[in-house]
N, CA, C and O atoms as a Tinker XYZ file with bonds, in Angstrom:
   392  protein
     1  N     93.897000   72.450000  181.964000    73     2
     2  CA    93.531000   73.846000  181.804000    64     1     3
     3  C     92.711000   73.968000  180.528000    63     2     4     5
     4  O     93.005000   73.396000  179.478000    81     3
     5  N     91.964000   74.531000  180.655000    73     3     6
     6  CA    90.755000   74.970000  179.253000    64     5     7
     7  C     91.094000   76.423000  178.563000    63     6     8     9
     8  O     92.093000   77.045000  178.923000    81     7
     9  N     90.661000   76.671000  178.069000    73     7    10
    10  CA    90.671000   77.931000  177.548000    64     9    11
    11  C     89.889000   79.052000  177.401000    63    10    12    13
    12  O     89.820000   79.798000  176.424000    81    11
    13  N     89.165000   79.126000  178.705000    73    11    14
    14  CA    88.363000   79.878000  179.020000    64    13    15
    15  C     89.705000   81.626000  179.735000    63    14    16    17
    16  O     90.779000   81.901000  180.269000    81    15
    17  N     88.288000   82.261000  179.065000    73    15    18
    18  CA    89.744000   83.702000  179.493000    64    17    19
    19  C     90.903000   83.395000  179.192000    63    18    20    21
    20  O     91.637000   83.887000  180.049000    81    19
    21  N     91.550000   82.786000  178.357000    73    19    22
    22  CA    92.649000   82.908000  177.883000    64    21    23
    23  C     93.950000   82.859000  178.762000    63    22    24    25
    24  O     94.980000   83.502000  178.966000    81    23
    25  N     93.021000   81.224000  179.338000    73    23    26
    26  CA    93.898000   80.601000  180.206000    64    25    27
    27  C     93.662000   81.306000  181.661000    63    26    28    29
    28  O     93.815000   80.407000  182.488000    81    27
    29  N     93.335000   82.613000  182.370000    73    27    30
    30  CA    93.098000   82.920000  183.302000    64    29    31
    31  C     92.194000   82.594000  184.019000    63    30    32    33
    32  O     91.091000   82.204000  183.636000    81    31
    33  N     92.810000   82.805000  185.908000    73    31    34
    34  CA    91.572000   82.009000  186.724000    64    33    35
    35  C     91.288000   80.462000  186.087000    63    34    36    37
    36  O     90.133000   80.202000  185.750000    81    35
    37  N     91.984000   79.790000  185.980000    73    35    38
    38  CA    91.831000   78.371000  185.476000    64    37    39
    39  C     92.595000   77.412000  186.672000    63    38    40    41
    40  O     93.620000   77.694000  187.293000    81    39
    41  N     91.935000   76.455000  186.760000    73    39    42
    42  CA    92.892000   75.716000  187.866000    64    41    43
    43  C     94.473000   75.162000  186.704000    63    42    44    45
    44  O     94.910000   75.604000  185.641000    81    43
    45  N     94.770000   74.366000  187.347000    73    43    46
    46  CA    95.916000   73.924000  186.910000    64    45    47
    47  C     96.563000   72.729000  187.881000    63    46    48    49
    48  O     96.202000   72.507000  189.037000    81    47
    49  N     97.366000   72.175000  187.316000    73    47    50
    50  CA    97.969000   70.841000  187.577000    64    49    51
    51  C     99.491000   70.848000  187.887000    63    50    52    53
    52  O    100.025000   69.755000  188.074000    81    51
    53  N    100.268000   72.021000  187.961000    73    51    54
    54  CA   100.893000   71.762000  188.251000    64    53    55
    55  C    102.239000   73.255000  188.027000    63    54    56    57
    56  O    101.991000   73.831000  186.967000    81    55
    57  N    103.292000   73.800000  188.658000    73    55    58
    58  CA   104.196000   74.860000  188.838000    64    57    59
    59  C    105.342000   74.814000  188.319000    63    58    60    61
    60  O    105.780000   73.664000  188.326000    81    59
    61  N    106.069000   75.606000  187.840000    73    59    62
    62  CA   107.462000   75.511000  187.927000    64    61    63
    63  C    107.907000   76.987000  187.186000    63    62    64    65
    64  O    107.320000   77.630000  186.316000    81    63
    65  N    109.268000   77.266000  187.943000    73    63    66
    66  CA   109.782000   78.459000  187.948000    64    65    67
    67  C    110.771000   78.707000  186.462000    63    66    68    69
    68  O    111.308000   77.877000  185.728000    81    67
    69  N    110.731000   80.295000  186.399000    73    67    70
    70  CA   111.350000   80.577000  184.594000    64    69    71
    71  C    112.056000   81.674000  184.589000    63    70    72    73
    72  O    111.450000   82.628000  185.075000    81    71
    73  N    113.166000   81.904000  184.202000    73    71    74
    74  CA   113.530000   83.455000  183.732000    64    73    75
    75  C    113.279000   84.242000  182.979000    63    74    76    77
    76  O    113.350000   83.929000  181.791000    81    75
    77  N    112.948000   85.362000  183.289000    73    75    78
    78  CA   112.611000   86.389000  182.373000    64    77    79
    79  C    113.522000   86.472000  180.948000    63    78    80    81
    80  O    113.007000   86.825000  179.887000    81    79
    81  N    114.808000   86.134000  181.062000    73    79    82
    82  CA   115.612000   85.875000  180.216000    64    81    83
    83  C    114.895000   84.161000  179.176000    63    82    84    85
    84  O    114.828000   84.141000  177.947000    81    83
    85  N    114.567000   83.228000  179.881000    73    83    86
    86  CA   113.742000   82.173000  178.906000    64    85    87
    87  C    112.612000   82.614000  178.615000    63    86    88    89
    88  O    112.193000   81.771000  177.822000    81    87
    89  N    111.985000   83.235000  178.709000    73    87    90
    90  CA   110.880000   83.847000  178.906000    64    89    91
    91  C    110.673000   84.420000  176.984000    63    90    92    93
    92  O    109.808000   84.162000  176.147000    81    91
    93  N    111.534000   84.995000  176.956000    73    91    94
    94  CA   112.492000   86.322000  175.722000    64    93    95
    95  C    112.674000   85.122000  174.962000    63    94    96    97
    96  O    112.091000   85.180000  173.879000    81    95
    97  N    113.223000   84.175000  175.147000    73    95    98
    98  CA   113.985000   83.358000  174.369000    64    97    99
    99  C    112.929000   82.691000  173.272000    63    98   100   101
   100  O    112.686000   82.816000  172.071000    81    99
   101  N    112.368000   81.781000  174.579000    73    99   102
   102  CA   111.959000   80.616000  173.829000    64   101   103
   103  C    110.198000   80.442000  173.772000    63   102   104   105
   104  O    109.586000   79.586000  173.133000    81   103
   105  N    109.740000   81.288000  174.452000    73   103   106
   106  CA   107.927000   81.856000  174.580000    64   105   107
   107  C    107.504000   83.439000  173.925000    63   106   108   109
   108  O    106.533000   83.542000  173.176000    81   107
   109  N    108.097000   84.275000  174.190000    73   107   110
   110  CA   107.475000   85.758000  173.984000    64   109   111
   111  C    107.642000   85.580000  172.411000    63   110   112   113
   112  O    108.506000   84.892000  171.868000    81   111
   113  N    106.848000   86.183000  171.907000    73   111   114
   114  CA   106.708000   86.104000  170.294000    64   113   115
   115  C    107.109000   85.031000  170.173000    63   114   116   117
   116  O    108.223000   85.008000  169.648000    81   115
   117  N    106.667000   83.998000  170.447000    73   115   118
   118  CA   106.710000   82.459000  169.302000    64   117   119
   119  C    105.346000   81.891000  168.974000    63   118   120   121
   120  O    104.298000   82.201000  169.541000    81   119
   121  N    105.462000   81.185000  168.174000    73   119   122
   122  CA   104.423000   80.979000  167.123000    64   121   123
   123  C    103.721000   79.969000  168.672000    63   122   124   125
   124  O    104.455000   79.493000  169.537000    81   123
   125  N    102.091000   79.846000  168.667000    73   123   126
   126  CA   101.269000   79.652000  169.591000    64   125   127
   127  C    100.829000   79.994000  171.213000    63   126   128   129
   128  O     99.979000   79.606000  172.014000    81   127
   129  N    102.148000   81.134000  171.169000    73   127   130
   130  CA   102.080000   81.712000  172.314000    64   129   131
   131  C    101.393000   83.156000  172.258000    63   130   132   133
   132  O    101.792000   83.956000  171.411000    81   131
   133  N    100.096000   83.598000  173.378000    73   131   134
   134  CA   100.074000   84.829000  172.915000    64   133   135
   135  C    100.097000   85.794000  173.963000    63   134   136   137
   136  O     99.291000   85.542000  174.860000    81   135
   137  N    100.702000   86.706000  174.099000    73   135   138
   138  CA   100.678000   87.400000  175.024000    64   137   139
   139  C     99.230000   88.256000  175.608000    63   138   140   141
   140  O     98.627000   88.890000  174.742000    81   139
   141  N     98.738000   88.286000  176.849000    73   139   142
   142  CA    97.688000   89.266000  177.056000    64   141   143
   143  C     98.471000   90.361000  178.424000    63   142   144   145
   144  O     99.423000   90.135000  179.171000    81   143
   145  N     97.771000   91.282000  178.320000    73   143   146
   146  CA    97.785000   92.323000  179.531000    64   145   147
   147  C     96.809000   92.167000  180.419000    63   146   148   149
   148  O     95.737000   91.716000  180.015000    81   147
   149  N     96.950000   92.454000  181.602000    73   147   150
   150  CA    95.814000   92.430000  182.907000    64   149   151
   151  C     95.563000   93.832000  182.520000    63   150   152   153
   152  O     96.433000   94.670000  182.757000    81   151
   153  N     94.588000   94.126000  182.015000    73   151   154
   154  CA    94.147000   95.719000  182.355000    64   153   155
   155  C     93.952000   96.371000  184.235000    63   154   156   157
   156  O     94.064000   97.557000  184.546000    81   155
   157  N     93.779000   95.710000  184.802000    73   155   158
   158  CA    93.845000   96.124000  186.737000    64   157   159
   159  C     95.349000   95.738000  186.961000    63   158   160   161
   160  O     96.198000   96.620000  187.089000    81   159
   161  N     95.510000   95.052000  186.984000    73   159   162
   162  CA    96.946000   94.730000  187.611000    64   161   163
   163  C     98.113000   95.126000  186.931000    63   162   164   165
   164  O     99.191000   95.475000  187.411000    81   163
   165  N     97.739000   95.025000  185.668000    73   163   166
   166  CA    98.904000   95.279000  184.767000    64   165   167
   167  C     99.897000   94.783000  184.380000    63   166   168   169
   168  O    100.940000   95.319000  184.008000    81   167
   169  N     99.493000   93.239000  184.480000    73   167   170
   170  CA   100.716000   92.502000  184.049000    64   169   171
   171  C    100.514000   91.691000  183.048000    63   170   172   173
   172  O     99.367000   91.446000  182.676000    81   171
   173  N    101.501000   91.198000  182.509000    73   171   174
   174  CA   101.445000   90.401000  181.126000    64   173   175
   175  C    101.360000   89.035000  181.900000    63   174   176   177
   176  O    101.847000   88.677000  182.973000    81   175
   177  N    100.242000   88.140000  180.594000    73   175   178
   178  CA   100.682000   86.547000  180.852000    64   177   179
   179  C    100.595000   86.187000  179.457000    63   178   180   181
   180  O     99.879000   86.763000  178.637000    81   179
   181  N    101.521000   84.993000  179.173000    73   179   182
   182  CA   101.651000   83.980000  177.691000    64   181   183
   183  C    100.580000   82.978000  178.117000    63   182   184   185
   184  O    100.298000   82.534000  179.230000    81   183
   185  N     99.933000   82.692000  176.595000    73   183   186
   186  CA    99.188000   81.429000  177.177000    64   185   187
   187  C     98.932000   80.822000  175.678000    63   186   188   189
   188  O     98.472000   81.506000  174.764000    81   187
   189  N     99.368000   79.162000  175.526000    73   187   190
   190  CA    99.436000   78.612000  174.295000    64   189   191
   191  C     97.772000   77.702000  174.100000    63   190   192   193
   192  O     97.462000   77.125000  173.057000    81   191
   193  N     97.188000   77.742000  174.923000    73   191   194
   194  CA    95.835000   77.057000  174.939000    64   193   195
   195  C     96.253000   76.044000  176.054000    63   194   196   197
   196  O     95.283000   75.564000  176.639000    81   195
   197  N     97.613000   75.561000  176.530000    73   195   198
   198  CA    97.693000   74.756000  177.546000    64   197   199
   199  C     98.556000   74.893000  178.345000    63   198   200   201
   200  O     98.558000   74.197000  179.360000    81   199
   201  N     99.394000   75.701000  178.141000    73   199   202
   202  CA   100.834000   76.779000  179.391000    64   201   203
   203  C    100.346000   78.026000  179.640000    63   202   204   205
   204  O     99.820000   78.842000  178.884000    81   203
   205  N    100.616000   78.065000  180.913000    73   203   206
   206  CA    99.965000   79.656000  180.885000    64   205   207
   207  C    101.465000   80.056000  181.934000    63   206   208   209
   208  O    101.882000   79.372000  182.868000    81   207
   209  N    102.032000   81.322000  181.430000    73   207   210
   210  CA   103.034000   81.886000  181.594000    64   209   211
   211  C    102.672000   83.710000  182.140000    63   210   212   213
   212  O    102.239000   84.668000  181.500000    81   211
   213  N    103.163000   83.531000  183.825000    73   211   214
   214  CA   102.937000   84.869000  184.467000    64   213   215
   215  C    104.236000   85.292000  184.495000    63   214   216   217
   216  O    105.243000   84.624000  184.731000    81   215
   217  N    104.130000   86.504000  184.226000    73   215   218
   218  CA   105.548000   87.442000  184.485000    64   217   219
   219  C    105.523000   88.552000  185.104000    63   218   220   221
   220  O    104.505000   89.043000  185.593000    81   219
   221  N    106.929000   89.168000  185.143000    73   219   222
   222  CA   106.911000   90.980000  185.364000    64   221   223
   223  C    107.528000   91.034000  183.826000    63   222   224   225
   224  O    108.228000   90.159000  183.317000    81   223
   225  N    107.115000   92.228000  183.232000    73   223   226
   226  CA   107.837000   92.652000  182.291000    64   225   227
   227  C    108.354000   93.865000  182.076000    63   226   228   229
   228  O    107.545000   94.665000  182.546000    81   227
   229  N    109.737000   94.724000  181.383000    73   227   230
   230  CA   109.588000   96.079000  181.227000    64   229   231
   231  C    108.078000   97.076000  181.790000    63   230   232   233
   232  O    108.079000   97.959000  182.648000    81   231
   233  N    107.138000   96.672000  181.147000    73   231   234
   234  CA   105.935000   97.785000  180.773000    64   233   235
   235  C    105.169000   97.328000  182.046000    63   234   236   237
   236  O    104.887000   98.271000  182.785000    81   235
   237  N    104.876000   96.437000  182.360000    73   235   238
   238  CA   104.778000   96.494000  183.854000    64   237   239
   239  C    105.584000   96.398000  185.471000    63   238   240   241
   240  O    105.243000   96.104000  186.617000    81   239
   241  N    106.915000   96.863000  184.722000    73   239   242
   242  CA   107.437000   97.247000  186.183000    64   241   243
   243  C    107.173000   98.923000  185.425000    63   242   244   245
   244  O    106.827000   99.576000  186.410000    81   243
   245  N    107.169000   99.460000  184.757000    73   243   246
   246  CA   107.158000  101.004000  184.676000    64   245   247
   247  C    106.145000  101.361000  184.971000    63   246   248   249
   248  O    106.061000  102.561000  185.234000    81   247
   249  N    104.650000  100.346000  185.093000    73   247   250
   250  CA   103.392000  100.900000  185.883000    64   249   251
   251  C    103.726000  101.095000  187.007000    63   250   252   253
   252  O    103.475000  102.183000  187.525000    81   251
   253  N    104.280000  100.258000  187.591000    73   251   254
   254  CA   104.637000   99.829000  188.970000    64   253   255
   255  C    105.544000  101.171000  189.485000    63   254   256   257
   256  O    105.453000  101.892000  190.479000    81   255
   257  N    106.598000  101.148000  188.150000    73   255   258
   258  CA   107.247000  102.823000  189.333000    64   257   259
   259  C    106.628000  104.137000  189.432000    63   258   260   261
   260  O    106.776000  104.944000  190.350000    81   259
   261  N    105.561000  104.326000  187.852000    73   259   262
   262  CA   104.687000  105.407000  187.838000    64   261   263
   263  C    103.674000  105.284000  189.089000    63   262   264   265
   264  O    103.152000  106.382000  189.276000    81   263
   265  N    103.223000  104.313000  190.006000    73   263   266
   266  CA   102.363000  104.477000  190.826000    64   265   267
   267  C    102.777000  105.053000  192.457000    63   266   268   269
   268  O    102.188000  105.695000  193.327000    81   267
   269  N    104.438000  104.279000  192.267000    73   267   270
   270  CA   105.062000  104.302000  193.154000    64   269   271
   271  C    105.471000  106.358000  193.240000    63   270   272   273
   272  O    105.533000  107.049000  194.257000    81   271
   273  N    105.546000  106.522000  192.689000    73   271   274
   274  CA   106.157000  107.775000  191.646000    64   273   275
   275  C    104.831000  109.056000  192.513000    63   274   276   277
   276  O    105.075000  109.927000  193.348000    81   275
   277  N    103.455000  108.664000  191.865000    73   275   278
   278  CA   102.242000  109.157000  192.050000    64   277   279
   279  C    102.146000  109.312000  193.342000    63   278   280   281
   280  O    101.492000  110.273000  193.747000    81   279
   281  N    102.798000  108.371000  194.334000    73   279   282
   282  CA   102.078000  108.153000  195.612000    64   281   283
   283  C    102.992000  108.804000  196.507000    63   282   284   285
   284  O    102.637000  109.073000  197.655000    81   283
   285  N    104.411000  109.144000  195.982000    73   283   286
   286  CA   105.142000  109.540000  196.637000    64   285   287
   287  C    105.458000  108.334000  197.568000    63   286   288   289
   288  O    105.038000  108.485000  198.715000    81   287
   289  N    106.115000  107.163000  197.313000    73   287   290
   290  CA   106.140000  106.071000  198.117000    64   289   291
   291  C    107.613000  106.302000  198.552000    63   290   292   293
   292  O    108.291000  107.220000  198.091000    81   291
   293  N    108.072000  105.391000  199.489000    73   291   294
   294  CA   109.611000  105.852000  199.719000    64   293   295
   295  C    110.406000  104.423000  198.720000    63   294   296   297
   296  O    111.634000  104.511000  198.707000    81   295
   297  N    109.975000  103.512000  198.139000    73   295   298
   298  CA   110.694000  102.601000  196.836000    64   297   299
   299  C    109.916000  101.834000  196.899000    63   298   300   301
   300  O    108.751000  102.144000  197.151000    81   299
   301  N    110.422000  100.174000  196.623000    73   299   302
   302  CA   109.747000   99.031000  196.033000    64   301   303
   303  C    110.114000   98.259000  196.664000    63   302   304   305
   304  O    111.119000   98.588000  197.295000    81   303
   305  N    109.642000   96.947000  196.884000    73   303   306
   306  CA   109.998000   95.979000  197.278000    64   305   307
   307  C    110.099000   94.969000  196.283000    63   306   308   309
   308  O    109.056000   94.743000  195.669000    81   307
   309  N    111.548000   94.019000  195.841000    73   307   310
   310  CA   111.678000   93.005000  194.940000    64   309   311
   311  C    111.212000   91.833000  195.842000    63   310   312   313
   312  O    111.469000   91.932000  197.042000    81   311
   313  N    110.539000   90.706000  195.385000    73   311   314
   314  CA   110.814000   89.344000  195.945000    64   313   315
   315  C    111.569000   88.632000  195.705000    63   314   316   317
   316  O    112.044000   88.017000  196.659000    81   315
   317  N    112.148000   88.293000  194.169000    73   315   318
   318  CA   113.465000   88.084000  194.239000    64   317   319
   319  C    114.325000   88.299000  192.912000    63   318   320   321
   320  O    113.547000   88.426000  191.966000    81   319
   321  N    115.281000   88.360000  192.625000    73   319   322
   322  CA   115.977000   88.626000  191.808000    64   321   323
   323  C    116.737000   87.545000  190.667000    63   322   324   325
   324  O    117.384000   87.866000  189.670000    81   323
   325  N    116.461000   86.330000  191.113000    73   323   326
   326  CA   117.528000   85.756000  190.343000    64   325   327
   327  C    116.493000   84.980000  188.924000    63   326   328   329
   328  O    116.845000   84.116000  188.120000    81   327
   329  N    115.527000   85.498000  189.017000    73   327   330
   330  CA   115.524000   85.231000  187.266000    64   329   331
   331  C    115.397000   86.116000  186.824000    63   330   332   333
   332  O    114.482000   85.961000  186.014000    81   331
   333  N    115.932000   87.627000  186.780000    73   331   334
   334  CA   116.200000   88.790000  186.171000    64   333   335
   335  C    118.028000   88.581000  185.906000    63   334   336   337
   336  O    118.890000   89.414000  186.182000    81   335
   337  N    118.176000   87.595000  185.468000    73   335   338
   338  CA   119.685000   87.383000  185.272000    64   337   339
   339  C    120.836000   88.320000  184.592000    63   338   340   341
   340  O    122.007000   88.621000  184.821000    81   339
   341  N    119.838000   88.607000  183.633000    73   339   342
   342  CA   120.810000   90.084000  182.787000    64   341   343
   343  C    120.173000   91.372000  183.163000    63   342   344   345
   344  O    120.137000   92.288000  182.341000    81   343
   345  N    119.446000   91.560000  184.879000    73   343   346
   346  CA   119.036000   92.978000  185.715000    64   345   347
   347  C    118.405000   93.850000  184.191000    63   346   348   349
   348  O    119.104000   94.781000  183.790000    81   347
   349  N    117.577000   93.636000  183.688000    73   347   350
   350  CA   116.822000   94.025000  182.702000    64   349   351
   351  C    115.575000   94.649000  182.907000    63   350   352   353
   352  O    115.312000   95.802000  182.564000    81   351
   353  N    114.536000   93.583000  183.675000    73   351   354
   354  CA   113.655000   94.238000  184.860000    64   353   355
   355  C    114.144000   95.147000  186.072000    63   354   356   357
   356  O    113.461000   96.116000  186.401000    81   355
   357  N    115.308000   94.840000  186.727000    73   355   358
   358  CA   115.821000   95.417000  187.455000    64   357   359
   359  C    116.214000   97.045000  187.624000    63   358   360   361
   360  O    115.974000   97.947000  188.427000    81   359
   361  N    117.113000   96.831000  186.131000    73   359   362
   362  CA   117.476000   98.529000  185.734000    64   361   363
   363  C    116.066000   99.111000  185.154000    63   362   364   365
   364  O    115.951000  100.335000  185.210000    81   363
   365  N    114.861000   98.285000  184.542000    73   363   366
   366  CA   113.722000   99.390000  184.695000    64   365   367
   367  C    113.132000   99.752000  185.652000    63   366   368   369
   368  O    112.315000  100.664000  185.771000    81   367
   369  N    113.639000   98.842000  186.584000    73   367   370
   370  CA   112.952000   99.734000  188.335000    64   369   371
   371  C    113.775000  100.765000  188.678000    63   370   372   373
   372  O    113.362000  101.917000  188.805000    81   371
   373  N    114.900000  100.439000  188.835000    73   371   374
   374  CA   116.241000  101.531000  189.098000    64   373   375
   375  C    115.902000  102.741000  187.943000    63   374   376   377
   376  O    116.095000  103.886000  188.350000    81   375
   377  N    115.518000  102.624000  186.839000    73   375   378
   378  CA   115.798000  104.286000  185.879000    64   377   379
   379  C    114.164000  104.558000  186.107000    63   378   380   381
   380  O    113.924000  105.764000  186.148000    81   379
   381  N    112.965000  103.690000  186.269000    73   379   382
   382  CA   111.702000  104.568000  186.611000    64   381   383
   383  C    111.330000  105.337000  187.456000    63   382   384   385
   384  O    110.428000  106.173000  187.393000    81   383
   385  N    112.600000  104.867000  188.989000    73   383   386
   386  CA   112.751000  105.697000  190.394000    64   385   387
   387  C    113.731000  106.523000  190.590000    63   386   388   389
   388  O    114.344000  106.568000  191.656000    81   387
   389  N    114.009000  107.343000  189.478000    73   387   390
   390  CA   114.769000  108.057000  189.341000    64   389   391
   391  C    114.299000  109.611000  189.837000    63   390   392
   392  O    115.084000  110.554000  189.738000    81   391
């Protein structure tokens, strides 16, 4: 991976899955990691010049319920739940569809 766009749209070599809870831990604010926003999509990614780290976070699941919100949708659909281990993302979907 190069460092063009700040790690985005870059091929890559290779996958593996993370919790939002490691996520907090041992990447978000640490020294060579930096966080960007998708201005369209609205989601955060970490990227150290050679990991590039996609997430959901708080501030973009609350886009996500404000649109849902706007559109008058009838809810959301999760794909899956189990690296929201301490329902953190979770309860910001649950209190934005309130």
């Amino acid at each position: 991976m190069n460092n063009s766009n700040n790690g985005l749209y870059q091929t890559y070599g290779g996958a593996n899955s993370i919790s939002y809870k490691d996520i907090k831990a041992n990447y978000l604010n640490k020294t060579g990691y930096t966080r960007y926003f998708h201005s369209q999509s609205m989601v955060p990614w970490l990227f150290n010049g050679t990991i590039f780290i996609s997430y959901e976070d708080p501030q973009s699941i609350a886009y996500k319920t404000d649109y849902i919100k706007s559109k008058k949708l009838g809810g959301a659909m999760v794909w899956e739940l189990g690296q929201d281990s301490n329902g953190e993302l979770l309860d910001t979907l649950y209190n934005g569809l309130k």
